[in-house]
C-alpha positions in Angstrom: 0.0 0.0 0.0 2.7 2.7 1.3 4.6 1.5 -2.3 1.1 2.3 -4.4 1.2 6.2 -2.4 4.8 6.7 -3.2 4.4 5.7 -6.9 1.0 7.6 -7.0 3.1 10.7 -6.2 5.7 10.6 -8.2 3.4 10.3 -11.0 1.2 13.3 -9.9 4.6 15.6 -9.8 6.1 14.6 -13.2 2.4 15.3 -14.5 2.5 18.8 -13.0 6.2 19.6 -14.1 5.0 18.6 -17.6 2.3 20.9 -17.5 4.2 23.6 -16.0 6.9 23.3 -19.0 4.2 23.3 -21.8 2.9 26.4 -20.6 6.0 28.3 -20.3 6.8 30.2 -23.9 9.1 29.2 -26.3 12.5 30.3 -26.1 14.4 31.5 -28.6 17.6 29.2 -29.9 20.9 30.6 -29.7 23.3 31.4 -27.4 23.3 31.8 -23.8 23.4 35.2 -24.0 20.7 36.2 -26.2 18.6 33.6 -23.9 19.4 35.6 -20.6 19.1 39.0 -22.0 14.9 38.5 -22.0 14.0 38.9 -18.2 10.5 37.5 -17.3 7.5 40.3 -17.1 7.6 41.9 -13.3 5.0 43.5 -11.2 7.0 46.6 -10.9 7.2 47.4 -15.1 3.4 48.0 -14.1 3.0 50.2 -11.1 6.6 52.1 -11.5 6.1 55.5 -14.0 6.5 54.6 -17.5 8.8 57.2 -19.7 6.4 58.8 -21.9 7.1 62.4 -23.0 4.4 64.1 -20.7 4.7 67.7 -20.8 6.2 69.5 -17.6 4.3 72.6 -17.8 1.5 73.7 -20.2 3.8 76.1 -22.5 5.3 72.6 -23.9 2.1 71.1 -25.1 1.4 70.5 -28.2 5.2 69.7 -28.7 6.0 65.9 -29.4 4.0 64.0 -27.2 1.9 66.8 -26.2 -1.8 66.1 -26.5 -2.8 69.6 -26.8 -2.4 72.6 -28.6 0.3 74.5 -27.7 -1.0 77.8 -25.3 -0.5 81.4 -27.4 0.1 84.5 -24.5 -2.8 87.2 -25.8 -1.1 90.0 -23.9 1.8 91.6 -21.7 3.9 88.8 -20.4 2.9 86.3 -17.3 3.0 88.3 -14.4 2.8 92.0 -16.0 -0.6 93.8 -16.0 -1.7 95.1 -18.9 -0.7 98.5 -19.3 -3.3 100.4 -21.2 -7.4 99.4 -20.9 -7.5 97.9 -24.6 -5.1 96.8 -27.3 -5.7 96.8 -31.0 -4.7 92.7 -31.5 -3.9 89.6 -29.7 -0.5 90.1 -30.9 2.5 90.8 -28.2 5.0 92.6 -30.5 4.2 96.1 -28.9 4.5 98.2 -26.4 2.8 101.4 -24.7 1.5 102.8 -21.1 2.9 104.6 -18.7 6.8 105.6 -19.3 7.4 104.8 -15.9 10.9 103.6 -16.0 11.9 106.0 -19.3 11.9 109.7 -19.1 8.2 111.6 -18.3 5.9 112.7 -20.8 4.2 115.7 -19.6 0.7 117.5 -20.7 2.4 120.6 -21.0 3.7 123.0 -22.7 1.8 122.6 -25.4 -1.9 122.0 -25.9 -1.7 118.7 -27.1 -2.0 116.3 -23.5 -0.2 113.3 -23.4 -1.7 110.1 -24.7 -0.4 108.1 -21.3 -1.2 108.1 -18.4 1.2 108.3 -15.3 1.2 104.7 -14.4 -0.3 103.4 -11.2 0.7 105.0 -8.0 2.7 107.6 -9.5 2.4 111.4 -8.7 3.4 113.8 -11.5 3.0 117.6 -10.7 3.4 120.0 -14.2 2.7 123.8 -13.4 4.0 127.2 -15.7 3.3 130.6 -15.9 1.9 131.9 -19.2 1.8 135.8 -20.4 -0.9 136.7 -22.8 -1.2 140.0 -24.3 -4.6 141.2 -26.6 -4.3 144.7 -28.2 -8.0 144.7 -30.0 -9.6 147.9 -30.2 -12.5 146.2 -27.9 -10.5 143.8 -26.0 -7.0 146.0 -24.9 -5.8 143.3 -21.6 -3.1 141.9 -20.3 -3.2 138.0 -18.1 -0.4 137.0 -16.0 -1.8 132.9 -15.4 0.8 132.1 -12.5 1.2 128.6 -10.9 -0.9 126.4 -14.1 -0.7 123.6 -11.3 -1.9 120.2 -12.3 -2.0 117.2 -10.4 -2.1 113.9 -12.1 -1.9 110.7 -9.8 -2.2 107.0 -10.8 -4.8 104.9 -9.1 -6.1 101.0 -9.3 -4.4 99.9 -12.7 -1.5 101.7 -14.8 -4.3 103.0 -17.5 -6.1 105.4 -14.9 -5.1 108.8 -14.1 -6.8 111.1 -11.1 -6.6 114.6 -12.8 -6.6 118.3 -10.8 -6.2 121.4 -11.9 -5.6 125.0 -9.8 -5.0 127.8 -12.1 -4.3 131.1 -10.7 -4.3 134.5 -12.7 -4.1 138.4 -12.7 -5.2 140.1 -15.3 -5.8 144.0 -16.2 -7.8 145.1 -18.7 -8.0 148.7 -20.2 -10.7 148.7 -23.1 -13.4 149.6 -22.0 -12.2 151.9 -20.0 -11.3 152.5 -16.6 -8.4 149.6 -16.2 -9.9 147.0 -14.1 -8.0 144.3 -12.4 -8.8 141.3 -11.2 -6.9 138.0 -9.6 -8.0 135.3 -7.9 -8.5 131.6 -9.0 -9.9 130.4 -12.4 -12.7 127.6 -12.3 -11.3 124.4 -10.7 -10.9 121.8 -13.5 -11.6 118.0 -12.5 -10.6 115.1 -15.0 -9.8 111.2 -15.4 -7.7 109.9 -17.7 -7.6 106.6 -19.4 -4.9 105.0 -21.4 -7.0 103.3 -24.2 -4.5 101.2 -26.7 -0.5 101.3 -27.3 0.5 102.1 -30.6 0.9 98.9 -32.8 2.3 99.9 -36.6 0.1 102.7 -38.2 -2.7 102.2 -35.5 -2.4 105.0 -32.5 -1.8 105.2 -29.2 -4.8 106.6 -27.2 -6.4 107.9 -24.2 -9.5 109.0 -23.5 -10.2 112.2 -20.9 -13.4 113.1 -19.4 -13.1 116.2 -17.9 -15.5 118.9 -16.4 -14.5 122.1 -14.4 -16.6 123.3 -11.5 -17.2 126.9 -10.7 -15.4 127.8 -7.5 -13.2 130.6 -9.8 -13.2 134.6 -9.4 -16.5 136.5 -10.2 -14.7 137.8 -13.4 -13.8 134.7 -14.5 -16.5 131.8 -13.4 -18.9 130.4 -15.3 -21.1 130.1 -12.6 -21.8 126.7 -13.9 -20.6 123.1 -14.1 -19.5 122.4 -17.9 -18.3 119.0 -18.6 -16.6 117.4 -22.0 -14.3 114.9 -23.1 -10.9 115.4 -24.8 -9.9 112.6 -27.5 -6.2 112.0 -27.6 -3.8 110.0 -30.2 -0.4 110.0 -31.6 2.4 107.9 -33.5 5.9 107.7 -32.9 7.1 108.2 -36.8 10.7 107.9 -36.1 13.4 107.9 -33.1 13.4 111.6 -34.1 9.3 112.7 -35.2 6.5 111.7 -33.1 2.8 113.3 -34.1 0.1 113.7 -31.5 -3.1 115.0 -31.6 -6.5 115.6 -29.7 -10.5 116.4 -29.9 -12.0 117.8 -27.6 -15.8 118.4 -26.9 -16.7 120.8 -24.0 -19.7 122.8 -22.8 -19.3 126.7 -22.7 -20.3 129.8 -21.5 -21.0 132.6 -23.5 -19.5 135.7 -22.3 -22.3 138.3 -23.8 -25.4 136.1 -23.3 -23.9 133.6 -20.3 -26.0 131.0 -22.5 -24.5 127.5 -22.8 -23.0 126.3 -26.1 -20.5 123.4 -26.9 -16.9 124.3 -27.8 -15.0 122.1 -30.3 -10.9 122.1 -30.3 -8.8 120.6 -32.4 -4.8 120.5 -32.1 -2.2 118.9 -34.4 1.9 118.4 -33.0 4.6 117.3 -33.9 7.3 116.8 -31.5 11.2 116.6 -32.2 13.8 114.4 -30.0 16.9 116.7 -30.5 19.2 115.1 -28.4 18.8 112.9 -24.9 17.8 115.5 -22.9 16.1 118.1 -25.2 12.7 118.0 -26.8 11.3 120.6 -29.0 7.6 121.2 -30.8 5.6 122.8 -33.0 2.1 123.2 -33.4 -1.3 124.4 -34.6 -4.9 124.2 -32.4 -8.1 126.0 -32.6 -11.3 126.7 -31.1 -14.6 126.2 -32.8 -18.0 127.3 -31.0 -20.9 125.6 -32.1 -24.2 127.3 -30.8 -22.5 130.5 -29.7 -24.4 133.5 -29.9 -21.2 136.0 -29.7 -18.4 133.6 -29.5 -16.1 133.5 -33.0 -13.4 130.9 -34.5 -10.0 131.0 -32.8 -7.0 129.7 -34.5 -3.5 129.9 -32.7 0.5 128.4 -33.7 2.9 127.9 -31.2 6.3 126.3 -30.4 8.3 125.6 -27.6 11.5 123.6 -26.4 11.5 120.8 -23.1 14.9 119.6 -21.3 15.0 117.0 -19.0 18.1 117.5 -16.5 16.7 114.1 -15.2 14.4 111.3 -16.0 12.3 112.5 -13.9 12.4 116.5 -13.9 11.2 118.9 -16.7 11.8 122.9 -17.9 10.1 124.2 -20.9 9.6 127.5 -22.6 7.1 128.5 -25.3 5.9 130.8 -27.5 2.9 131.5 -30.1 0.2 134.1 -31.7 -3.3 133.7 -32.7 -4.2 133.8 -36.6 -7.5 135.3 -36.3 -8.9 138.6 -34.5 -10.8 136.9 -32.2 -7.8 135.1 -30.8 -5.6 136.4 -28.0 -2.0 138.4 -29.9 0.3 136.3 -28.5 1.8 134.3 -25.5 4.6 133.4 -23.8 5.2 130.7 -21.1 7.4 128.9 -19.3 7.2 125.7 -17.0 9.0 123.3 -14.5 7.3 119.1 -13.7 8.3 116.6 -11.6 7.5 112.6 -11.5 7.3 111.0 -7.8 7.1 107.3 -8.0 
């Protein structure tokens, strides 16, 4: 019996060992070598990470083994706000905003304003003193406007612009006679302005001001009313040597005879010159146009005037110009100091 267990056994394991070997796969014939260098299929080729070219951030996608279309930047860079409100593509190839880090661009001298703004927390103070002389036979007066202070201060994003104006004057006027004088404070002038696009090729950079002045000025001078408007402004920079601005402006009005409202167009064409690193000059046309006016008339004037920059950050200018038509003032003169505090 213990003889028919043993031999019952034996059988039972060659059986198995048979089985086991005809379920193993073939191997391949040749030498030992070739035979060793296939290892059998481990647990670990499963739960170890497999090398497949994933991406490691989302700027590589769409490269080769990227499942995804690679990601195009609409805009300013990662991390840098945009710099004006708008922008006329989805291109990145231009620039614009605030010239915080270059040298300031100022609203003065001339009439032309600046189409940037200051940049955001930035306080830029530009005042002047202008001399204007009239020798009509019904308008014989000399103004003195002293001080021309203007406060501009960026708030919230670098596109917006917190706009103040104080402009003080004396003025004596002869015709009619007796010589009157009067000095005091001219209506105090409220604005906001908003950096709209950078320039980009032929298309312009703009900024968009609207603007109202409130009357808290001297009884000669007041208009004893709150006028509002808006003040359109563009320009191109040609060359490293030309840049052209421009602006339209639509403003409410007082007429002087009548003290009836009526709306005041202005247009103004400059073009600005970089003569050397430090030293900026101008020239320029602007106008007046009152639309509804019982007594008001046209006003056309020319000026030109020179800006040097001892510093980034610091401004002079002078200037000079005459009106074309006899409703416009004779001439002016003017000079001017701003500063930038960033």
């Amino acid at each position: 019996m213990r003889s028919f267990v043993w031999s019952s056994s034996l059988l039972i394991c060659l059986a198995n060992s048979l089985v086991l070997r005809a379920a193993e796969p073939s191997r391949p014939r040749g030498t030992p070598t070739a035979i060793a260098s296939q290892s059998p299929l481990r647990l670990v080729d499963w739960v170890t990470p497999v090398a497949f070219p994933w991406p490691e951030d989302d700027l590589e996608l769409g490269k080769p083994g990227g499942d995804e279309e690679p990601k195009i930047n609409y805009g300013p860079p990662a991390n840098e706000p945009r710099k004006t409100l708008f922008q006329w593509s989805y291109g990145t190839t231009f620039s614009g905003g605030p010239p915080v880090d270059d040298d300031l661009q100022t609203d003065r001298p001339d009439f032309v304003e600046a189409s940037t703004t200051v940049g955001k927390g930035v306080l830029q103070i530009e005042s002047g003193y202008t001399y204007i002389r009239n020798d009509d036979p019904d308008d014989n007066s000399t103004t003195h406007s002293i001080g021309e202070v203007l406060f501009r201060y960026g708030v919230i994003e670098d596109w917006l612009e917190l706009r103040l104006g104080v402009f003080p004057f004396s003025q004596s006027q002869s015709v009619p006679s007796p010589t009157v004088t009067n000095q005091g404070l001219d209506d105090l002038y409220l604005g906001v302005k908003i950096g709209l696009t950078p320039q980009e090729g032929w298309w312009p950079e703009m900024a968009l001001v609207p603007q109202m002045t409130v009357p808290t000025g001297h009884k000669s001078v007041t208009a004893d009313k709150a006028l509002a408007g808006v003040n359109w402004l563009y320009g191109w920079d040609v060359t490293d040597f030309i840049a052209i601005g421009a602006s339209t402006q639509f403003n409410s009005a007082v007429d002087g005879t009548t003290s009836q409202r009526y709306t005041e167009w202005a247009q103004a064409v400059t073009i600005n010159y970089n003569l050397a690193e430090k030293v900026g000059a101008y020239t320029e046309y602007f106008g007046f146009y009152p639309s509804g006016a019982s007594t008001e008339r046209v006003q056309h004037y020319t000026d030109a005037g020179i800006t040097y920059r001892p510093t980034p950050n610091m401004q002079f200018d002078i200037r000079a110009g005459i009106g074309l038509t006899d409703a416009s003032d004779d001439y002016f003169i003017g000079t001017g100091y701003s500063i930038r505090i960033k």
